[in-house]
N, C-alpha and C positions, 0 to 999 in steps of 0.2 A: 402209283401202284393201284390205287382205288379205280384209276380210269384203265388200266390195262384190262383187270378183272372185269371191268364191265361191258369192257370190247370185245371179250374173252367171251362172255355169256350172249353177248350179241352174235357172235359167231357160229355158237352151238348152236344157238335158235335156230337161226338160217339154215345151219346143216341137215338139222333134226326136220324143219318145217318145209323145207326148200323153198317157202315163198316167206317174206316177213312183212308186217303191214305195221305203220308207224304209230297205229294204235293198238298193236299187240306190246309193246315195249313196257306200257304204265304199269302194268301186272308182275313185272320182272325188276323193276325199280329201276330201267334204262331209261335217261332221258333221249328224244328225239332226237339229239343235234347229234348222239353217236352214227344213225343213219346216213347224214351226211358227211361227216366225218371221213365213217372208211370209204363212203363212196367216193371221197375225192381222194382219198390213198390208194386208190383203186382195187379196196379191197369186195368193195360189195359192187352192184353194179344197180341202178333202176332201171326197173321196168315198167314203171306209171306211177303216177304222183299216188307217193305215201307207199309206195310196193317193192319191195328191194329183193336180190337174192344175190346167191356167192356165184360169181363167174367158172367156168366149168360146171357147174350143176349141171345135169342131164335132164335139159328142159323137153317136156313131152309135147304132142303134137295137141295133145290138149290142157296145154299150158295155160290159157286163157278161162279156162272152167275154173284150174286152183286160183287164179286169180280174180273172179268175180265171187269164189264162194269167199275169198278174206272182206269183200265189198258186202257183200249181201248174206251171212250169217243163219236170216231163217230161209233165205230164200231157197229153192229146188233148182235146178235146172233142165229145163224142159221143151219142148216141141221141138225144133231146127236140132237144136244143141244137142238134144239128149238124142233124136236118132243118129246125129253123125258121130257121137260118144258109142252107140252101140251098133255102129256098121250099119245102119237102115234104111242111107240116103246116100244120094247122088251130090246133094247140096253141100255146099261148103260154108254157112252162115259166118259172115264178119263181125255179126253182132254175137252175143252171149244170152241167148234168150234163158229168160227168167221167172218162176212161178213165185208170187207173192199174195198173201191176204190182201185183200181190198183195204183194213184198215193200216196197213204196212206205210210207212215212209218210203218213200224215195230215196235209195241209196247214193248218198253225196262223197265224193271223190271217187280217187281209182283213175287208171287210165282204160280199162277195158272198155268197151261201147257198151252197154247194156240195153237189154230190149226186154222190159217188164208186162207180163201178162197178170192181171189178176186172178187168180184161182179160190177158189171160199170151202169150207165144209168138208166133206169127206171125198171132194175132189181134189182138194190140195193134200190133203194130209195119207189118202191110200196110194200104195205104189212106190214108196219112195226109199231110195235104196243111196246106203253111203258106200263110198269109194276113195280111196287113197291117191290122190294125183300130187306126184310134187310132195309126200309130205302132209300134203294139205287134206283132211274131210272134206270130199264133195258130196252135197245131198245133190242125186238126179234120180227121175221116174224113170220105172223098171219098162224094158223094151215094149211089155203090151198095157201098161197103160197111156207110154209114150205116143201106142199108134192110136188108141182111143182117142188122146187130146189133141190129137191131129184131124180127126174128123171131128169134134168140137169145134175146131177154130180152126174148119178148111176155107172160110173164107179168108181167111188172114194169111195163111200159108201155103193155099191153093189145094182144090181137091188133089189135082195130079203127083202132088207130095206124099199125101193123106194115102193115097191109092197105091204107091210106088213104097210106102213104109209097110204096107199089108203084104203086100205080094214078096217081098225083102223078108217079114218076120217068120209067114207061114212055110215059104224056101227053105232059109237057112237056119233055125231054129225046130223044124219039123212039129213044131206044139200041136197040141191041140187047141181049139175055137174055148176051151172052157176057160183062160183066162184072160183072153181076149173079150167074151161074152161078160164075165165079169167086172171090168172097166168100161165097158161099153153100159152097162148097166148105172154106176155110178157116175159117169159122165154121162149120162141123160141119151146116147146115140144108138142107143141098139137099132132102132129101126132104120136108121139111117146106114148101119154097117151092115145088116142083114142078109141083102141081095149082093156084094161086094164077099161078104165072107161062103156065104151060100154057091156061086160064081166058082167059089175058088176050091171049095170044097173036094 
């Protein structure tokens, strides 16, 4: 009876979270081994070490984001990720790029790849907007700070990304350069976006 109940509350979790991570369970008084359990009842199914969900769930095409945010908690999601999270690229990143403090650990398990960027200061922490995938709170930067930290770290991602997310934000979202100018300011690029935004004007 005891172990029904608490297959029962495992079940709800999943429903409710759509992703379940085998270190959300301690908070609920589920021991771990109910994870495998109904996965070999073939009630749950894995999707990476320690990450479970209930089969038919309506897994999204950014499925991979609820599952690094149950990996990485404070972490943001950002550059590659967050523009293909907001239509802004052509790219299809396999990895889950990720914004962490410098003094952040290394998120250990998970099956998603991760690709960690350090962010510090009022570059990590402005911009960042939460979202429901799956269930799950994703923290990701908001479209125009996404394209600021792409000219930040256009050597890592390559200008023509950096360039192709400006031309993409200014298009389709008709903004104006005022909050664009504003992360550009906080990520230290304004002079480097200037003639690119000016360009486009």
């Amino acid at each position: 009876m005891i172990e029904t109940s608490k297959s029962e509350a495992l079940l709800e979790l999943a429903r409710k979270r759509g992703v379940v991570r085998s270190s959300d369970l301690k908070a609920f008084g589920i021991p771990r081994e109910y994870l495998s359990r109904l996965e070999r009842e073939g009630i749950l199914e894995r999707a990476s070490r320690g990450i479970y969900y209930l089969p038919g769930n309506d897994l999204t095409e950014h499925h991979s984001l609820a599952e690094a945010a149950k990996v990485t908690s404070r972490g943001v999601v950002c550059l590659l990720s967050a523009l293909r999270f907001h239509g802004l690229t052509s790219q299809s990143p396999f990895e889950v790029w990720v914004a962490l403090d410098p003094k952040s650990h290394r998120p250990i398990g998970g099956g998603v790849p991760l690709r960690i960027v350090r962010f510090s200061g009022h570059a990590l922490s402005a911009g960042v907007e939460a979202h429901e995938i799956e269930g799950v709170l994703v923290r990701i930067y908001s479209p125009a700070k996404t394209v600021a930290d792409c000219f930040k770290y256009r050597n890592k991602i390559g200008l023509d990304v950096a360039l192709e997310a400006l031309r993409d934000y200014r298009k389709r979202r008709r903004a104006s350069a005022d909050e664009l100018w504003k992360y550009a300011k906080i990520c230290r690029v304004a002079n480097v976006m200037r003639p690119y935004m000016e360009a486009l004007a």
